[in-house]
Backbone as JSON Lines, residues from 0, in Angstrom:
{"i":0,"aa":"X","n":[15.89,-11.89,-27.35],"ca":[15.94,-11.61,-25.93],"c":[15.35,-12.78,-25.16]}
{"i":1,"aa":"X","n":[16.2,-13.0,-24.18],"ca":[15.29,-14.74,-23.18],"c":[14.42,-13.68,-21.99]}
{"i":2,"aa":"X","n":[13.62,-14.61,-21.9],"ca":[12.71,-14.54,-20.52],"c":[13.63,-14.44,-19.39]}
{"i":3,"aa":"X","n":[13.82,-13.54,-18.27],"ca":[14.59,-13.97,-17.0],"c":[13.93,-14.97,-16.63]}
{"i":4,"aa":"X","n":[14.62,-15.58,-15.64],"ca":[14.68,-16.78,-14.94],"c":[14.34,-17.03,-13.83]}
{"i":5,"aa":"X","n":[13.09,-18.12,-12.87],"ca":[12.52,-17.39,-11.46],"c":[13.51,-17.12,-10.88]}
{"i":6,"aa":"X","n":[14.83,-17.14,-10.67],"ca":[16.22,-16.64,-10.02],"c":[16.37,-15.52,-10.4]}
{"i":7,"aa":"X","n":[15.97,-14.56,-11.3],"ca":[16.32,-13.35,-11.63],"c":[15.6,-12.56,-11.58]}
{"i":8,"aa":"X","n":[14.39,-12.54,-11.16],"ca":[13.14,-12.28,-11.4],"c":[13.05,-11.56,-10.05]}
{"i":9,"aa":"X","n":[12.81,-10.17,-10.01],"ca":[12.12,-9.49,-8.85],"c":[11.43,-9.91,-7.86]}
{"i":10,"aa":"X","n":[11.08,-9.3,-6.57],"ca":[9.9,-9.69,-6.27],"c":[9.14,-8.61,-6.84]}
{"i":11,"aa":"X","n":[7.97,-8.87,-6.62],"ca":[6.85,-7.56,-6.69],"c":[6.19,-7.32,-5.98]}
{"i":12,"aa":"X","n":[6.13,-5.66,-5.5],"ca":[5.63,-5.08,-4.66],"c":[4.59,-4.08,-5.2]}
{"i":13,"aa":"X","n":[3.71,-4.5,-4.25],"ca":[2.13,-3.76,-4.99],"c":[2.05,-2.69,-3.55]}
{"i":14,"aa":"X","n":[2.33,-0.78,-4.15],"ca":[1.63,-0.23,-2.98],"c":[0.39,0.48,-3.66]}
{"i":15,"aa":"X","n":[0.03,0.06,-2.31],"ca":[-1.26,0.93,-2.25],"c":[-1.42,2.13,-1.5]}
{"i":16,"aa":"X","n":[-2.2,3.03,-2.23],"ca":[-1.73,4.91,-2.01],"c":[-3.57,5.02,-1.48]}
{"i":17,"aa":"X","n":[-3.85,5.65,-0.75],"ca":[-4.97,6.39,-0.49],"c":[-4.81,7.78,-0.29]}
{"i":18,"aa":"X","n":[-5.95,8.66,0.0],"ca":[-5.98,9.77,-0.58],"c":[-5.51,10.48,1.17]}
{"i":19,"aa":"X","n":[-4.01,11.03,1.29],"ca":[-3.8,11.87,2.21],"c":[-2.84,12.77,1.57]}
{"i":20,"aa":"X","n":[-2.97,13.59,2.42],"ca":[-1.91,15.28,1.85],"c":[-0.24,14.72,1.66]}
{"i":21,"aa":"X","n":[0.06,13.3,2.36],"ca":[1.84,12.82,1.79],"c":[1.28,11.9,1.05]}
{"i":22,"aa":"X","n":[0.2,11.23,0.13],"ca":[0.2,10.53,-1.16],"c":[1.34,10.88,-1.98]}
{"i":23,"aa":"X","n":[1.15,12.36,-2.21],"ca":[2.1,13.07,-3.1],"c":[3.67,12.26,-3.33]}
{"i":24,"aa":"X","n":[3.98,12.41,-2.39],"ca":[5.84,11.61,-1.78],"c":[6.03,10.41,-2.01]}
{"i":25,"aa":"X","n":[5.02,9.56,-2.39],"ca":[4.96,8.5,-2.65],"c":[6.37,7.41,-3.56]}
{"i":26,"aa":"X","n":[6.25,8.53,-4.16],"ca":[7.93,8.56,-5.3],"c":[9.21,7.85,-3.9]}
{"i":27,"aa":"X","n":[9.14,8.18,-2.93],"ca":[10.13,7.81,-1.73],"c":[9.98,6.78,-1.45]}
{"i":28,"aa":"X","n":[8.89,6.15,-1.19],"ca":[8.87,4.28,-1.05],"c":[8.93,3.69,-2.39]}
{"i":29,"aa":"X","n":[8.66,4.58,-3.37],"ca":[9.01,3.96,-5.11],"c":[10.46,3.45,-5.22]}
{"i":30,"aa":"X","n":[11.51,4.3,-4.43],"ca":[12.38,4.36,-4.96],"c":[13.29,3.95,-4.07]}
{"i":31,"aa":"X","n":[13.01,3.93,-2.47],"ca":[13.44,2.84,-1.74],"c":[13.08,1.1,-2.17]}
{"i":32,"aa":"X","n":[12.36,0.75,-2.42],"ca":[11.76,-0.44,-2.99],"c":[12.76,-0.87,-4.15]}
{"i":33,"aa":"X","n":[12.96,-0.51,-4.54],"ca":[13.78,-0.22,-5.75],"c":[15.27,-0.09,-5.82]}
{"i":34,"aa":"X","n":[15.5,0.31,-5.33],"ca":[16.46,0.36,-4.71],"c":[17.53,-1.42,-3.82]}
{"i":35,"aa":"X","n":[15.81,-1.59,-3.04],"ca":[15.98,-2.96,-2.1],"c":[15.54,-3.92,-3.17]}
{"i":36,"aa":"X","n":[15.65,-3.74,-4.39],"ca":[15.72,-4.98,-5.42],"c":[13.66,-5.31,-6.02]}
{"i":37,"aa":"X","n":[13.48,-4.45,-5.45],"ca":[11.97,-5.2,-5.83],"c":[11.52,-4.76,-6.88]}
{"i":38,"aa":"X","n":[10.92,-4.81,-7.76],"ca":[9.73,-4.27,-9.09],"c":[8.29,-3.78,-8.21]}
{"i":39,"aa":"X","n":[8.01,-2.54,-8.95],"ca":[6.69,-2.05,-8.0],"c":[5.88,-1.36,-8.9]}
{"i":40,"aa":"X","n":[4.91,-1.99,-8.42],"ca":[3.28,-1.35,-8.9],"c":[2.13,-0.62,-8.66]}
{"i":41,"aa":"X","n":[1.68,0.47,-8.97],"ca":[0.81,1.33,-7.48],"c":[-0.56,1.23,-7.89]}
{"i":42,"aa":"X","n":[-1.75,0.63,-6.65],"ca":[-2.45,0.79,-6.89],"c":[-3.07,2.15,-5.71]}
{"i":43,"aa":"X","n":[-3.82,2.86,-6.33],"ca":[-4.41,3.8,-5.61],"c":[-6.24,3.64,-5.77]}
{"i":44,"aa":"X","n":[-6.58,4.32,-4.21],"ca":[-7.7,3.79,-4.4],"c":[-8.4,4.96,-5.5]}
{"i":45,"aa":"X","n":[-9.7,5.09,-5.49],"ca":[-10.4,6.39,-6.26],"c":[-9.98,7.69,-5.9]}
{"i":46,"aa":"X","n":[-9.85,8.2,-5.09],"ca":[-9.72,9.58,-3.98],"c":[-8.24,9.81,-4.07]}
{"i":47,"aa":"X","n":[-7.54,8.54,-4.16],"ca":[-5.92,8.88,-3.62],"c":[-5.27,8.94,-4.91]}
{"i":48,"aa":"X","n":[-5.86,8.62,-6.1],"ca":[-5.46,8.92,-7.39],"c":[-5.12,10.83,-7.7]}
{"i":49,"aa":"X","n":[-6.06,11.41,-7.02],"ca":[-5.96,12.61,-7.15],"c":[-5.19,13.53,-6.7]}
{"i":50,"aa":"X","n":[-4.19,12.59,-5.48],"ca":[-3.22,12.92,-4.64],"c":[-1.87,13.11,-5.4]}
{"i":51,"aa":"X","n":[-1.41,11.84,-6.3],"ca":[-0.57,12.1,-6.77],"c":[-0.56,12.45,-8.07]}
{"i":52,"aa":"X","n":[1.11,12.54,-8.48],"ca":[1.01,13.18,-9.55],"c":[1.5,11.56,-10.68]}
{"i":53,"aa":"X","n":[0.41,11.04,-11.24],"ca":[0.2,9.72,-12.16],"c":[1.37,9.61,-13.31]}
{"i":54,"aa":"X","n":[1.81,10.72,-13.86],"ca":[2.55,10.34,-14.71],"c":[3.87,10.02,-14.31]}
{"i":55,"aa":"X","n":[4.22,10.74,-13.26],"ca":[5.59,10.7,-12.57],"c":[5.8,9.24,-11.8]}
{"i":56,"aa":"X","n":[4.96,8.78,-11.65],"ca":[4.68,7.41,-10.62],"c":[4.75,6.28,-11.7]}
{"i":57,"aa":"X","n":[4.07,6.32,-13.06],"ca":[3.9,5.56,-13.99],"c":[5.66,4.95,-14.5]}
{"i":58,"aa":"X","n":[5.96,6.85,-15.08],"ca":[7.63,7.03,-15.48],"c":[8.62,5.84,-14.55]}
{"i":59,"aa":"X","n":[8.07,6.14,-13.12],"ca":[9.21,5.89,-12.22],"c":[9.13,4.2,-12.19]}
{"i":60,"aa":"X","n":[7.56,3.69,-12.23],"ca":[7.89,2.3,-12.11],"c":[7.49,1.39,-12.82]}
{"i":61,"aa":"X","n":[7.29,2.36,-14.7],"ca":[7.19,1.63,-15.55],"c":[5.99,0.62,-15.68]}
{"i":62,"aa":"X","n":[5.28,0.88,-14.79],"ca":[3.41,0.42,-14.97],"c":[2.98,1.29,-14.88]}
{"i":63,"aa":"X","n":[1.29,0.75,-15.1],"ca":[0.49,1.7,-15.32],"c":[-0.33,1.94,-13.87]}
{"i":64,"aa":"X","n":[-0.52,2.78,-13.15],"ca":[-1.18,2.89,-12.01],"c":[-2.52,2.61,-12.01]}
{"i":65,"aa":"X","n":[-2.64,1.47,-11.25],"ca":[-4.31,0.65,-10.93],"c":[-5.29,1.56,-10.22]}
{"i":66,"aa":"X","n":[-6.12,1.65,-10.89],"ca":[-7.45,2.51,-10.16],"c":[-8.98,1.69,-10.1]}
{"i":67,"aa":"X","n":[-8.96,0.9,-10.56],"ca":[-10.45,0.67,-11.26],"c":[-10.04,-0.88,-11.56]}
{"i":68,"aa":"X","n":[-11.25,-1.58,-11.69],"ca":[-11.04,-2.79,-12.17],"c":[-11.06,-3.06,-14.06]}
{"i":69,"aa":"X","n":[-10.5,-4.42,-14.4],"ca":[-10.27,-4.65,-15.35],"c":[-11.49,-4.79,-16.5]}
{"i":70,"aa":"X","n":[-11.52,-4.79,-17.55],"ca":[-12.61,-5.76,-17.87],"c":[-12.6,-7.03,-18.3]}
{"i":71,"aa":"X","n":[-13.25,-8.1,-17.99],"ca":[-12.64,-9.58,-18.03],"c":[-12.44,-9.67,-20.1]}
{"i":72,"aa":"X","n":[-11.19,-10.61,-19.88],"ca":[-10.54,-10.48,-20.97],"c":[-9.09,-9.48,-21.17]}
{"i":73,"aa":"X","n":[-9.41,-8.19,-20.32],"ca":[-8.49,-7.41,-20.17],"c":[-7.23,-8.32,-19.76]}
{"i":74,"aa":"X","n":[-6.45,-7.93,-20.5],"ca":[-4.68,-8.21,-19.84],"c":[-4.37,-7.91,-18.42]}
{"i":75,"aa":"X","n":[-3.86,-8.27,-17.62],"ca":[-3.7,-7.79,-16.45],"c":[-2.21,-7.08,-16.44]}
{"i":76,"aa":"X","n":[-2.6,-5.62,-16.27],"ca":[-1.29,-4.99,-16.03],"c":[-0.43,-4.64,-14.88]}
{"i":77,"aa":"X","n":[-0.66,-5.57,-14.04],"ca":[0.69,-5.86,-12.98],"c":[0.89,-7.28,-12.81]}
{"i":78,"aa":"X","n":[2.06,-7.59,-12.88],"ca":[2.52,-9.07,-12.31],"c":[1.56,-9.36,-10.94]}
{"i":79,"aa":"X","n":[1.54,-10.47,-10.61],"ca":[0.86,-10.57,-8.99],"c":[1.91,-10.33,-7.71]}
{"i":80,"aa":"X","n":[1.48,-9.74,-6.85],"ca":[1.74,-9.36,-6.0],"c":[2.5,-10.28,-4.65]}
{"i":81,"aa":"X","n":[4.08,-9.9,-4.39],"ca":[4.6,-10.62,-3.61],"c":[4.58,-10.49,-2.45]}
{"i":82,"aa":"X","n":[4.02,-9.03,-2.48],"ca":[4.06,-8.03,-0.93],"c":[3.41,-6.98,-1.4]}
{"i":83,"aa":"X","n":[2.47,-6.45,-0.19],"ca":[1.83,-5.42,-0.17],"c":[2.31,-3.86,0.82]}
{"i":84,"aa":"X","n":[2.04,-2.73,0.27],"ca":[2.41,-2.08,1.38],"c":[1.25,-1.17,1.17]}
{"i":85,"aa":"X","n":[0.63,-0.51,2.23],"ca":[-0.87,0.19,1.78],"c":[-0.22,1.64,2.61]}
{"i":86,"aa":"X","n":[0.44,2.59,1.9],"ca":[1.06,3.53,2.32],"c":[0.49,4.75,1.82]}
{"i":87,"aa":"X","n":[-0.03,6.16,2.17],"ca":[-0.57,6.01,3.56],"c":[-1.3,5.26,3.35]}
{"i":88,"aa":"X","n":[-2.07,4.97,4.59],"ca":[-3.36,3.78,4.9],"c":[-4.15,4.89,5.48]}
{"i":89,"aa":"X","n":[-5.3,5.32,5.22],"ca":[-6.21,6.22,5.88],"c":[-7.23,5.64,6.87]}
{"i":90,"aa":"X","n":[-8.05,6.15,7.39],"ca":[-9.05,5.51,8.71],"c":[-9.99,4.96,7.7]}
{"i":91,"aa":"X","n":[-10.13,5.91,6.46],"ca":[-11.37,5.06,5.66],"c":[-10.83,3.53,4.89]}
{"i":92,"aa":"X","n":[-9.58,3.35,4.96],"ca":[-9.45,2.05,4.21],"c":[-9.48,1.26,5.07]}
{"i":93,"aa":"X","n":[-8.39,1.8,6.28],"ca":[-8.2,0.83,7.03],"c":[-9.34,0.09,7.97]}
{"i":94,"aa":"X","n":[-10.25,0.83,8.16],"ca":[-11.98,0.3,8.58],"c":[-12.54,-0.67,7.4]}
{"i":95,"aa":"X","n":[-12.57,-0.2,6.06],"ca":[-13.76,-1.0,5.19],"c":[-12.76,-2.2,5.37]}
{"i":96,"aa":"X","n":[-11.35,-1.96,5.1],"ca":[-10.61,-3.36,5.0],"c":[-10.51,-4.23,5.81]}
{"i":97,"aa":"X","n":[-10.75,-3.95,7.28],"ca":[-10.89,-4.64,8.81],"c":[-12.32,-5.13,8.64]}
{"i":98,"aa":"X","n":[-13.16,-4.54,7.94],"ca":[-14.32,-4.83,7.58],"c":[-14.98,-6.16,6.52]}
{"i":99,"aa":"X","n":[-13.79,-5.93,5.92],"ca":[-14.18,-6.95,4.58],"c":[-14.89,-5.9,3.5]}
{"i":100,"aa":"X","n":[-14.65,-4.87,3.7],"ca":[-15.9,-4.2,2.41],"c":[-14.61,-4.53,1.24]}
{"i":101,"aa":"X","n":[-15.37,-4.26,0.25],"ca":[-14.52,-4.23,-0.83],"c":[-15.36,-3.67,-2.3]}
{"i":102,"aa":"X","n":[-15.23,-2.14,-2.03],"ca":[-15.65,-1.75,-2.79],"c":[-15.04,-0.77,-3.84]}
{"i":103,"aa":"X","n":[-13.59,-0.93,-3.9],"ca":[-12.52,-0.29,-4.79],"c":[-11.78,-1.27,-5.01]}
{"i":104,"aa":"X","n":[-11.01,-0.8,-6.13],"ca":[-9.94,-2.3,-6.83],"c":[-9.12,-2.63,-5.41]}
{"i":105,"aa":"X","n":[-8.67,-0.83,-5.13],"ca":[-7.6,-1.47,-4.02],"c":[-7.67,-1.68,-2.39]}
{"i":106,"aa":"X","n":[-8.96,-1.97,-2.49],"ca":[-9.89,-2.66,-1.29],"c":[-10.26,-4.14,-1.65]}
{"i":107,"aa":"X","n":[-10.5,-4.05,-3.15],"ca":[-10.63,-5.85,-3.11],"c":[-9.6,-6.72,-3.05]}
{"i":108,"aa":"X","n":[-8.04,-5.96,-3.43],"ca":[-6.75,-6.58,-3.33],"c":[-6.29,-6.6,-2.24]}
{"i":109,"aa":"X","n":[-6.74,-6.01,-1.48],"ca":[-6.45,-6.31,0.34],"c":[-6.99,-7.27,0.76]}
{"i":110,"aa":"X","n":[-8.4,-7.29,0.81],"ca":[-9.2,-8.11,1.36],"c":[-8.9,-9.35,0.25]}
{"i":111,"aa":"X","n":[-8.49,-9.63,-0.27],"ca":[-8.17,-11.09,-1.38],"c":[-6.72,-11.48,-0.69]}
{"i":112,"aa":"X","n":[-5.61,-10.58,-0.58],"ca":[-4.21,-10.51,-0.04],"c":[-4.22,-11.77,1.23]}
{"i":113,"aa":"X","n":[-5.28,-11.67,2.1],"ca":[-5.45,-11.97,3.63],"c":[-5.97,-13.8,3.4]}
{"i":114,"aa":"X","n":[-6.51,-14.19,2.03],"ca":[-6.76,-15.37,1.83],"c":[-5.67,-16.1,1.01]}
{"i":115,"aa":"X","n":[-4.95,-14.9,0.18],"ca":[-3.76,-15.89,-0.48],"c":[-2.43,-16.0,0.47]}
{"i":116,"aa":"X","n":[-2.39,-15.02,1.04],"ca":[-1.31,-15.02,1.98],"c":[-0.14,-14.2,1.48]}
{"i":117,"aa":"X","n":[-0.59,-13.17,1.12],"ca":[0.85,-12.17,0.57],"c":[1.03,-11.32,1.8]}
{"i":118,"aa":"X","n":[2.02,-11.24,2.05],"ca":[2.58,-10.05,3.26],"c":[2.17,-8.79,3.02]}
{"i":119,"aa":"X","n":[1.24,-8.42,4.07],"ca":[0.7,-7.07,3.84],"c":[1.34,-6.36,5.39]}
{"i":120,"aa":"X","n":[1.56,-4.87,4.74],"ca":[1.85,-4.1,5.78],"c":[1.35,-2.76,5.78]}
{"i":121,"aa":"X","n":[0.86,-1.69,6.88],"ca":[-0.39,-0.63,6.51],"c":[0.67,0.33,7.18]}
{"i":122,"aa":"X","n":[0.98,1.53,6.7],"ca":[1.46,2.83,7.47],"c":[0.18,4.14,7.88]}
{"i":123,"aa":"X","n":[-0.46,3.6,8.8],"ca":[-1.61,4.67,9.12],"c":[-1.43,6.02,8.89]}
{"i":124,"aa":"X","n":[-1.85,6.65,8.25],"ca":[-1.99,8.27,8.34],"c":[-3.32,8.83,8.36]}
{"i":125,"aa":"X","n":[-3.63,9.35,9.77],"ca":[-4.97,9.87,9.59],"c":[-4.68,11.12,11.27]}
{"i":126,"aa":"X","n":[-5.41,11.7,11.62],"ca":[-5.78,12.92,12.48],"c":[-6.15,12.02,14.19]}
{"i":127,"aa":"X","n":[-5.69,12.48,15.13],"ca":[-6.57,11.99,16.23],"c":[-7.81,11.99,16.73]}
{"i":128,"aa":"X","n":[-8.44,12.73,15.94],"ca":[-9.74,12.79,16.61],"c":[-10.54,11.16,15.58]}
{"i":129,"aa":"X","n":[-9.72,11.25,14.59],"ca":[-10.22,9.97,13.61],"c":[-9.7,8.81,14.78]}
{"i":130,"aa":"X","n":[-8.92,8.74,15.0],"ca":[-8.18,7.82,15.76],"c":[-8.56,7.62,17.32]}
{"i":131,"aa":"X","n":[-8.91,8.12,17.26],"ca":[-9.99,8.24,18.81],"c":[-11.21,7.47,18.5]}
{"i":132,"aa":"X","n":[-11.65,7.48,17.53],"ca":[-13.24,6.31,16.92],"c":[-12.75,5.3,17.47]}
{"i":133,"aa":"X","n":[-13.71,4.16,17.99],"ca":[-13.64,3.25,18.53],"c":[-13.81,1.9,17.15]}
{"i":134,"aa":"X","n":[-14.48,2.28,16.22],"ca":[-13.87,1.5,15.02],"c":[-12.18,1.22,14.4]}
{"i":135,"aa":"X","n":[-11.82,2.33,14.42],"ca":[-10.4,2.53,14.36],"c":[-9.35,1.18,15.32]}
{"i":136,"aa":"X","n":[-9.51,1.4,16.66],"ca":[-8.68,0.26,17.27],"c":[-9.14,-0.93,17.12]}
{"i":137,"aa":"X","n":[-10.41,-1.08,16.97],"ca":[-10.73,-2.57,16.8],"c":[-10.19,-2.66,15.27]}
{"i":138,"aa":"X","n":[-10.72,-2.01,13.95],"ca":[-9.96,-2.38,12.82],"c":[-8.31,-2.69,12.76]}
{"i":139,"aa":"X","n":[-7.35,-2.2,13.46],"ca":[-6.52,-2.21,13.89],"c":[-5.97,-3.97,14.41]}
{"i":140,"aa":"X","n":[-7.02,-4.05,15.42],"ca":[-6.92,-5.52,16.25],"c":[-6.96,-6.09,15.02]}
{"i":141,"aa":"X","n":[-8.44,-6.01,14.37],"ca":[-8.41,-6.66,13.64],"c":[-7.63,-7.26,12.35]}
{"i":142,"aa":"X","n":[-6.83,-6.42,12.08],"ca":[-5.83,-6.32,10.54],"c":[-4.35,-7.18,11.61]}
{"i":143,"aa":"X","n":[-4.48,-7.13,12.62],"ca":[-3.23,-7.46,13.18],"c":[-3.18,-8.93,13.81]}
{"i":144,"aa":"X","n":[-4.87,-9.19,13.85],"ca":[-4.81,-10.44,13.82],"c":[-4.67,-11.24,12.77]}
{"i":145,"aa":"X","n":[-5.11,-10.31,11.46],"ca":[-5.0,-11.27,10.35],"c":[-3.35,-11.22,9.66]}
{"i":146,"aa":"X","n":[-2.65,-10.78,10.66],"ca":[-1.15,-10.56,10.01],"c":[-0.76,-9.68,9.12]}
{"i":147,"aa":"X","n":[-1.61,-8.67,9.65],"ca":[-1.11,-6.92,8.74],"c":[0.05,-6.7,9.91]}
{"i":148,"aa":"X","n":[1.15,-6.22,9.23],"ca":[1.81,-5.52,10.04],"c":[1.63,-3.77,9.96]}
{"i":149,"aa":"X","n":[1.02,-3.59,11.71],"ca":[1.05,-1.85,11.53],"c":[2.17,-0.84,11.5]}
{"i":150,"aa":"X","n":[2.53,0.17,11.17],"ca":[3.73,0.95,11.03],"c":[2.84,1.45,12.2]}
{"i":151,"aa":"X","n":[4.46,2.74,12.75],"ca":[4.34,2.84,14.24],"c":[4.13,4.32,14.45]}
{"i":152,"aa":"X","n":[3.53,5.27,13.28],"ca":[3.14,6.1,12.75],"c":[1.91,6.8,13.67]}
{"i":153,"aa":"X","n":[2.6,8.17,14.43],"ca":[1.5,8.66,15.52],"c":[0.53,9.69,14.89]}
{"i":154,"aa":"X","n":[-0.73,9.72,14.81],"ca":[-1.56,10.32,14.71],"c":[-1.24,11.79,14.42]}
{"i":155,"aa":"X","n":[-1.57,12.99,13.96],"ca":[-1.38,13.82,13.78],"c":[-3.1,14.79,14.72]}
{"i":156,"aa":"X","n":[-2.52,15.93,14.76],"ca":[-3.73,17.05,15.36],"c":[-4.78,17.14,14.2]}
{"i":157,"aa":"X","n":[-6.11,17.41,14.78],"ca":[-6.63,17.53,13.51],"c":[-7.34,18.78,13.08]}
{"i":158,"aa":"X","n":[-7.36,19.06,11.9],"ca":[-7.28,20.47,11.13],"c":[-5.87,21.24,10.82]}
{"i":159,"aa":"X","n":[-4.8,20.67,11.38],"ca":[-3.68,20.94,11.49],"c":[-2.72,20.54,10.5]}
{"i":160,"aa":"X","n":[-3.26,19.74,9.57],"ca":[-2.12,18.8,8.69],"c":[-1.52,18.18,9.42]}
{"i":161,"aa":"X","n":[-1.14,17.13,8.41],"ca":[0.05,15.77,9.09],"c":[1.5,16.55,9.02]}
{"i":162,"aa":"X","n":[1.75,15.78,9.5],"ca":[3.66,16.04,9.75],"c":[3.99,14.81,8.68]}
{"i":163,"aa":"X","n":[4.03,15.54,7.46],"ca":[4.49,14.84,6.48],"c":[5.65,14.63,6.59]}
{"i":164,"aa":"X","n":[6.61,15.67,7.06],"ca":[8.27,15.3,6.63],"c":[8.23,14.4,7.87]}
{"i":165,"aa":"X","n":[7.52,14.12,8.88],"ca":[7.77,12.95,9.86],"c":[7.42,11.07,9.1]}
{"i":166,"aa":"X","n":[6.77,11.3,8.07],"ca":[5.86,9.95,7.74],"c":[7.13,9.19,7.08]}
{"i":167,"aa":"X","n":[6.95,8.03,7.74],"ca":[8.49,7.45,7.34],"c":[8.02,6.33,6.34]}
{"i":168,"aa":"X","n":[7.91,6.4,5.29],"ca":[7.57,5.91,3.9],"c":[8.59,4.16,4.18]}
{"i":169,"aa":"X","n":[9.79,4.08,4.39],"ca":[11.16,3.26,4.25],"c":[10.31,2.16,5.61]}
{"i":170,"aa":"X","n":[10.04,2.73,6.76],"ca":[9.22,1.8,7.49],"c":[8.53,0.79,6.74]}
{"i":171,"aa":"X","n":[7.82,0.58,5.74],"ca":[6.98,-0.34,5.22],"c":[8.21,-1.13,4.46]}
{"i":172,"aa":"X","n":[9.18,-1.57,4.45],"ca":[10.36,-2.01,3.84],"c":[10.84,-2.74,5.22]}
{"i":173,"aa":"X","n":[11.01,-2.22,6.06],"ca":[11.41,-2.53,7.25],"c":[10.83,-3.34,7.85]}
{"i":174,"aa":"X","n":[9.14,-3.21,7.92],"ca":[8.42,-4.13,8.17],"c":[8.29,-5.2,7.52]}
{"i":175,"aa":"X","n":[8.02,-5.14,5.86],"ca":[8.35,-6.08,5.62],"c":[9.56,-7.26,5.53]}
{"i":176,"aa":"X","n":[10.49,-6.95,5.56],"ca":[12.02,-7.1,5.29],"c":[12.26,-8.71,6.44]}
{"i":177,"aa":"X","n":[11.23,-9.18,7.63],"ca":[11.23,-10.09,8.07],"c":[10.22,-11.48,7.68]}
{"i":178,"aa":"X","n":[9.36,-10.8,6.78],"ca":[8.4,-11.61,6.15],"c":[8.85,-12.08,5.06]}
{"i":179,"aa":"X","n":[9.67,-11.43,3.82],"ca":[9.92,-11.53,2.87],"c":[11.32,-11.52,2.69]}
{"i":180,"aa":"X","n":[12.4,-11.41,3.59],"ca":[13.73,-11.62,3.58],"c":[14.29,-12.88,2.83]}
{"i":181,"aa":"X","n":[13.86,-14.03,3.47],"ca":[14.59,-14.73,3.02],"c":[13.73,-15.43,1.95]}
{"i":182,"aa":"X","n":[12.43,-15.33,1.07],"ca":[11.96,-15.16,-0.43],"c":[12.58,-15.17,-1.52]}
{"i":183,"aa":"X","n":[13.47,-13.74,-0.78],"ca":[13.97,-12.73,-1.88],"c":[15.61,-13.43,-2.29]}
């Protein structure tokens, strides 16, 4: 069997899942992605691991889902990352990450993303009263100055659940699709 060839060769798309009630669905940007030619890898942070269902996500994109860091020496089990999509994006990532914290694997691959220059794009899902914090819009400014593109994803009531069948997963494709078009 030969090696493909950098002409044949995917891009790769690394999403990142945090922990909201549509983590679950996640399988829908798996398989749009996929669809649009890319190879994909999920990292989830600690919390959002519990959201989905791991084996079905593994099955679907043939890696192993990133939670945790490696131990040096460890093999690295995803190709590197051509594009990011951080789908949902919750108020807690999207703050430590506007922040610089980096205290989960898939908080340190964001905040690393913004120095190598991989196209990152965030689909917010969080409640309005979260979204009303005055951390929130400045993290926001902030991710948008560093060339996050935000999805256009409205706030939901809170205690109420999200309007999951509204969360448009294919948006983060869309967004990216001007950054990484002609890459691919």
């Amino acid at each position: 069997m030969t090696e493909p060839t950098t002409s044949d060769k995917k891009p790769f798309l690394y999403i990142v899942v945090c922990a909201s009630g549509v983590a679950g669905s996640v399988g829908k940007l798996i398989t749009a992605a996929q669809e649009a030619d890319w190879d994909v890898g999920v990292v989830a942070t600690p919390q959002g691991l519990g959201f989905i269902d791991a084996e079905a996500v593994e099955a679907q994109t043939g890696y192993p889902i990133r939670c945790a860091w490696r131990a040096p020496g460890d093999p690295r089990p995803l190709p590197p990352a051509d594009a990011i999509a951080v789908a949902p994006a919750t108020f807690n990532t999207i703050n430590k990450w506007a922040a610089g914290i980096s205290d989960t694997l898939a908080l340190g691959i964001l905040c690393e993303a913004y120095g190598m220059g991989i196209p990152t794009v965030a689909l917010p899902y969080l409640n309005s009263a979260q979204a009303a914090h005055p951390a929130y819009r400045q993290s926001l400014d902030r991710l948008r100055g560093m060339g996050v593109l935000i999805g256009s994803g409205e706030p939901h009531r809170p205690r109420a659940g999200g309007a999951a069948e509204r969360f448009r997963w294919e948006e983060a494709l869309e967004l990216l699709e001007p950054l990484v078009g002609t890459a691919r």
